[in-house]
N, C-alpha and C positions, 0 to 999 in steps of 0.2 A: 544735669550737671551738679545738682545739689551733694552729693555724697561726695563730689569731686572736692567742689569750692571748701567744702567743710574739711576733708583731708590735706586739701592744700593748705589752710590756714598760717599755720605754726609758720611753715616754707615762706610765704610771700611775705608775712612779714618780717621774717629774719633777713632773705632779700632783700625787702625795700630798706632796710637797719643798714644793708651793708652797701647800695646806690642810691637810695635817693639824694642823699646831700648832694651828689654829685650831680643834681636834673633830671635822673632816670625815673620811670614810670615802670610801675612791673603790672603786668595785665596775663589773667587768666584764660586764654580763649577755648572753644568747643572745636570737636572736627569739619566744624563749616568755617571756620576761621573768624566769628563773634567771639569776641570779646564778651565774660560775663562776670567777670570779679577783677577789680583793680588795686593798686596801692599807690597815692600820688602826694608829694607836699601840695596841700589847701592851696597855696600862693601860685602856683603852677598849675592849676586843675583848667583854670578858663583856655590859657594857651595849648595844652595836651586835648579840650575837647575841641577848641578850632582844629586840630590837628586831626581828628579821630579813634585820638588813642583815648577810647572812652568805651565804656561797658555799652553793647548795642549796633557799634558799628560793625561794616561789614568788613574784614580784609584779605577776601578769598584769592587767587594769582587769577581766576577769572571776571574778578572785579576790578582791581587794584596792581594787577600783573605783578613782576617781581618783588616782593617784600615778606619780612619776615617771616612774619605767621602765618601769611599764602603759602609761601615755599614752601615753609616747614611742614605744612602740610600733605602739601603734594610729593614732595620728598619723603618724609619721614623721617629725616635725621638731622641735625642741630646745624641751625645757618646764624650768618651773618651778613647781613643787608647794608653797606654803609653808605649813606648817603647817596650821590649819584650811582653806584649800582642798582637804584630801585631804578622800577622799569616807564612808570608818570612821574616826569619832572616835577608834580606837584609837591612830590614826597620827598626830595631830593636833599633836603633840609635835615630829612629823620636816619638816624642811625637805629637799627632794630637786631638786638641779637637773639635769638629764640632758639628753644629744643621740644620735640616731642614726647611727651606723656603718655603710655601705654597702659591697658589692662591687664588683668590675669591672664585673657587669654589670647593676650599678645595684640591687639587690637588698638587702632591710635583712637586714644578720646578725649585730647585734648592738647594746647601746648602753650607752654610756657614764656613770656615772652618781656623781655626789658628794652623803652624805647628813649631814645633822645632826639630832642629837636635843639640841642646846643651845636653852635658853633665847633668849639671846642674841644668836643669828643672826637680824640682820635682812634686812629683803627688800632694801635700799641693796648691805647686803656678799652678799648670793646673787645680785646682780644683777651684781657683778661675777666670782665662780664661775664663773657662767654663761657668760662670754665663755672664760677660761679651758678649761672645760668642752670647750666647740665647737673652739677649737684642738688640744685634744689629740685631740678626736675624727679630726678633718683627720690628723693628723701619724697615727695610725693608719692610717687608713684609706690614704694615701700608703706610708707602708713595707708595708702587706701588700700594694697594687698593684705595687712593684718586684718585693717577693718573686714575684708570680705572672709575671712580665715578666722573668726574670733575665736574658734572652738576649737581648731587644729595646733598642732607643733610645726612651728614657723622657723627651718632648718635653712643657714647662710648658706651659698654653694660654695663648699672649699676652693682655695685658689683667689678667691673673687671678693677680700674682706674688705678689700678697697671701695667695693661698689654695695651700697648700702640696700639697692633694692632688686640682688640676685637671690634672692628667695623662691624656696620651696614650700609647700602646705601640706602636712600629715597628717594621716590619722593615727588613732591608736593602734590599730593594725596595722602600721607600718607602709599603707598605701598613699603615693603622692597624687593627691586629689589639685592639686596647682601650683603652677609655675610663674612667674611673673617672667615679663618680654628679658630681662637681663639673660636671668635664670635660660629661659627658652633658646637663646641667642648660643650660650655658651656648654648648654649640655645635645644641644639639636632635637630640641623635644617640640612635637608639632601636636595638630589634634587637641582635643578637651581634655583633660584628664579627670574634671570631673564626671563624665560621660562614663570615660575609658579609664581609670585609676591604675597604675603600675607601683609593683613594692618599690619605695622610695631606696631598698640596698642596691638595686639591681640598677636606679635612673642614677643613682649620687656613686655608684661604684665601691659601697664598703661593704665588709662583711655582713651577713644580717642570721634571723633564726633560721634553719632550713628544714627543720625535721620536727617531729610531735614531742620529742625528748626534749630537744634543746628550746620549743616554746614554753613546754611545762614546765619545765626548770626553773628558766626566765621568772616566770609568774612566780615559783615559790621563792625565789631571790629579792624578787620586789616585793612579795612579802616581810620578807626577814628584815629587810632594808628598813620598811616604815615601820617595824616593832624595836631593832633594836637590836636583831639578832634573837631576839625570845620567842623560841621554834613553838612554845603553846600558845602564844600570841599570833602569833603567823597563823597556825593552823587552826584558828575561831576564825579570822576574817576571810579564809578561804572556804569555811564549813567541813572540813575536816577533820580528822583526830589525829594526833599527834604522832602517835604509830605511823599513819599513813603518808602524815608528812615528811617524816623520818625516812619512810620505805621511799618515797619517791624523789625525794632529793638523794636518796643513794648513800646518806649516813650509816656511818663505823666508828667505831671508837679507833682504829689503825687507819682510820680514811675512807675512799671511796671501795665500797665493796667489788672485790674482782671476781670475774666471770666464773661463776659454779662454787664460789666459795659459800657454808654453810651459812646459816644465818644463825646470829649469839642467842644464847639464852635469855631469856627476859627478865629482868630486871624489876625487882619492887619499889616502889615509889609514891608519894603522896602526889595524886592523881591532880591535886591542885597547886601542886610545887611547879614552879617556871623551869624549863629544859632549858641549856643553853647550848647553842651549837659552837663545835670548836672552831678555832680561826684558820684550821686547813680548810673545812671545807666551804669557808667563805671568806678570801683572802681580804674582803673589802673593811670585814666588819673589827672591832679589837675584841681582844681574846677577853676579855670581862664584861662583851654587852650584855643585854640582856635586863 
């Protein structure tokens, strides 16, 4: 759980920022239902371990029967425990809202979980916890998917800007090497994908390159792009010559050349002068880069 606790970090204590004053205890647990990283006011820590809300205990639904982060477990979707709903009157005292923590490849590995033994928590205020709860789960579950993706293009799924951890993982190739459980949920992508990788145009539904034309292009555009639009610029970092570059972006002086028309006479020029290409045939760039 180590890569876990340390991507949860940030999350539980912005959490315990926004419950503890109020009693609450936010506890990290595994998918055996230990508890292994906590956030507690010091002054509460003796009564939360009489209780067992402490790093070590067990609170699996076949130990401890209905509670929190038993449930949630065996579930796998975000509960709330309150009080005499637990299923040992011992616990009868604890209010427990909790949600599940999934990995890339959709897998529960852990859950997220905020507890009270106050009086005074009613189900109004653990109903709003619980929203709480679910977002910090998300915000987890999002930074430990970077972490595993640290080298890819980490693509939102449109639709889904609300939910911070529907993410996709790229390559440069344009192959979706990972999904996170949101992402999984909402596009129905099942399977490894790092195993099995599919073009990310094809799983997100946008247009993508299809042809040898429209990738080479591509490439010489992103060229142009990091130079500035200075086509002898572009055509050194591709190993090229500028001719070639010319000939295969499809450059004219009237535009893009059409099918069977001649090709112009050539031109003399200081072989070390910068070219610049017009702003038709690269509507992104201004017509003076270069």
């Amino acid at each position: 759980m180590e890569p876990w606790i340390s991507a949860a970090g940030a999350s539980l204590d912005r959490l315990f920022g926004a419950v503890g004053a109020a009693g609450c205890c936010v506890l990290l647990a595994d998918s055996d239902g230990v508890p292994v990283e906590r956030r507690g006011v010091a002054g509460d820590d003796a009564t939360f371990d009489d209780w067992g809300l402490w790093p070590g205990a067990l609170w699996s639904e076949a130990t401890e029967g209905t509670n929190g982060i038993g449930t949630c477990v065996i579930e796998r979707r975000p509960v709330t425990v309150h009080r005499d709903q637990h299923f040992l009157a011992r616990n009868g005292a604890l209010g427990c809202i909790a949600a599940p923590i999934h990995d890339h490849d959709g897998e529960l590995v852990g859950v997220l979980d905020v507890s009270s033994c106050r009086t005074d928590l009613t189900a109004t205020f653990a109903g709003l916890i619980a929203l709480s709860v679910r977002e910090a789960a998300r915000r987890i579950e999002a930074e430990a998917f970077r972490r595993s993706f640290a080298h890819a293009r980490i693509l939102a799924v449109s639709g889904l800007e609300h939910n911070p951890a529907a993410l996709v993982a790229v390559t440069a190739d344009d192959l979706a090497i990972g999904a996170s459980h949101s992402a999984r949920l909402a596009l129905g992508i099942k399977g490894n994908l790092a195993k099995a990788p599919v073009p990310a145009s094809d799983l997100l539904s946008v247009p993508g390159v299809e042809s040898l034309e429209e990738a080479e292009r591509a490439v010489l555009t992103r060229a142009l792009a990091r130079t500035g639009g200075n086509v002898s610029a572009a055509a050194r970092i591709l190993g090229i010559s500028r001719a070639t570059f010319h000939r295969k972006l499809g450059h004219r002086k009237s535009g893009h050349r059409k099918s069977g028309a001649k090709r112009p006479e050539a031109v003399t020029q200081d072989p070390a002068a910068p070219c610049r290409i017009p702003a038709t045939d690269a509507p992104s760039l201004p017509r003076d880069g270069g």
